[in-house]
N, C-alpha and C positions, 0 to 999 in steps of 0.2 A: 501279257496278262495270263495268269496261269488257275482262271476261271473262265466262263462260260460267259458271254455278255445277258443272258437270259438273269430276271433277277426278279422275285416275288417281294412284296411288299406290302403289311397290314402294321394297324396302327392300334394296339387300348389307350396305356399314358404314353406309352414311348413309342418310336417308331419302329419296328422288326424290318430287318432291310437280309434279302436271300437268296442271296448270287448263284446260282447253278453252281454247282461244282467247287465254292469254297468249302473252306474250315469256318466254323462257327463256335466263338467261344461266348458261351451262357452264365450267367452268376441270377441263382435266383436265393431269397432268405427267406428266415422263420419271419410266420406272421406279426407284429408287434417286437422287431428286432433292433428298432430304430426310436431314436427319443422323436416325440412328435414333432418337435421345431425341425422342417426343412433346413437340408444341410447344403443342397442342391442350389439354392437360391445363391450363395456367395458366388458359384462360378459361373460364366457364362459357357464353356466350351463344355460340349459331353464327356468328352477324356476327360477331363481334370475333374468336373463332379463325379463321375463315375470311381476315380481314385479314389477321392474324400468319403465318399460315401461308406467302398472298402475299408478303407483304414479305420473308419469307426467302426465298420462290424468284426473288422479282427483284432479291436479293443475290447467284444463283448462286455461293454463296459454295462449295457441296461436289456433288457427282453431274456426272452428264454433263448437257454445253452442246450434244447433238448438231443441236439447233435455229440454230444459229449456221453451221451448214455448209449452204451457200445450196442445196447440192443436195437436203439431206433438207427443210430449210424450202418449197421448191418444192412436193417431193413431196405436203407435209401441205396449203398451198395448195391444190394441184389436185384434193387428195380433198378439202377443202372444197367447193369450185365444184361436183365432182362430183355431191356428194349433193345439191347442189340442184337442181343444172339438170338433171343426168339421173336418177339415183335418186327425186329429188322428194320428199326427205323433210323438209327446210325449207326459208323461206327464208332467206336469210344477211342481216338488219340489220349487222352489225359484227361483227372479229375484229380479234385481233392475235396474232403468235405470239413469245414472251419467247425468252430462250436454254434454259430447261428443259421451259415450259408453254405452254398455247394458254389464250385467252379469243374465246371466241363470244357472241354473241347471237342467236337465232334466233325465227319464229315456226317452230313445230314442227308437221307434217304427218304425222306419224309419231309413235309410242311413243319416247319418250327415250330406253330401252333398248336398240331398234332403231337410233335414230339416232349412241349413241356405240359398241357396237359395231361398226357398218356403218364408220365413218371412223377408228375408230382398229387396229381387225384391220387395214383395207386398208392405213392409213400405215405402220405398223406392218412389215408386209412388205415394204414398198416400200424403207423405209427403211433398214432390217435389212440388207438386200441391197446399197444404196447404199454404206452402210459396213461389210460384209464380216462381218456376224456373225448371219448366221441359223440364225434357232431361239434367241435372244434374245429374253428378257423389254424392250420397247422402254417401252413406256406404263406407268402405275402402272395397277390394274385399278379403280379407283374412281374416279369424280370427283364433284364440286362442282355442283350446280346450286339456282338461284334462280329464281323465278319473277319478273317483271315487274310489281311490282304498278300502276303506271299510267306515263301520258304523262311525266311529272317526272322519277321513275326512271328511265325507259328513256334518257332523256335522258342524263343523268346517268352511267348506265353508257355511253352510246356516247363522252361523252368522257373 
């Protein structure tokens, strides 16, 4: 096992699962980035919704592309960098940022809950402000994370 057996655990809709010592890959999106018809209901297993769910938002087929406007894309970048280098709450393996969503990898130095608050409140205002609507719901308030189960994986998910 090339983690810690120690593993924190909180739940909002999904369940956050936080193994000492893994990699933790996070996908969170724009608020309103999803057609309202649940997409999650066809599958029963969390992989495979969690796929489906993907693939429609890198269809950006419907909600806001605000991630496409190089100024707020910047913004979420640099609160990325941020939380590592100064906040120190992980470090950054790999991201990318889609036109609706973000994907990270991180090893985590910090409570996951601590760490997606801390970067999506701050992008979130930054953002907001960039494009003239604050006190906007910017982020959806849930996200997605996975734990790293070894070297292969991680691999995997970096490309």
């Amino acid at each position: 096992m090339w983690y810690n057996s120690l593993v924190s655990y909180h739940e909002r809709h999904l369940p956050h699962w936080q193994p000492e010592g893994a990699a933790l890959f996070i996908t969170w999106r724009l608020h309103g980035s999803l057609p309202k018809t649940p997409l999650t209901t066809q599958h029963r297993q969390a992989g495979r919704a969690f796929v489906a769910v993907d693939r429609e938002l890198d269809r950006a087929a419907s909600g806001p592309r605000w991630l496409l406007d190089e100024r707020v894309a910047r913004c979420v970048v640099d609160t990325l960098h941020y939380g590592e280098k100064q906040l120190r709450l992980y470090a950054l393996r790999a991201w990318v940022l889609m036109a609706n969503h973000v994907h990270i990898l991180i090893y985590p130095e910090a409570q996951l809950s601590k760490i997606t608050k801390s970067i999506k409140n701050f992008s979130a205002r930054q953002a907001n402000a960039i494009l003239g609507r604050m006190g906007q719901p910017f982020w959806q308030d849930e996200s997605y994370d996975h734990w790293v189960r070894g070297p292969v994986e991680l691999e995997k998910i970096v490309r």
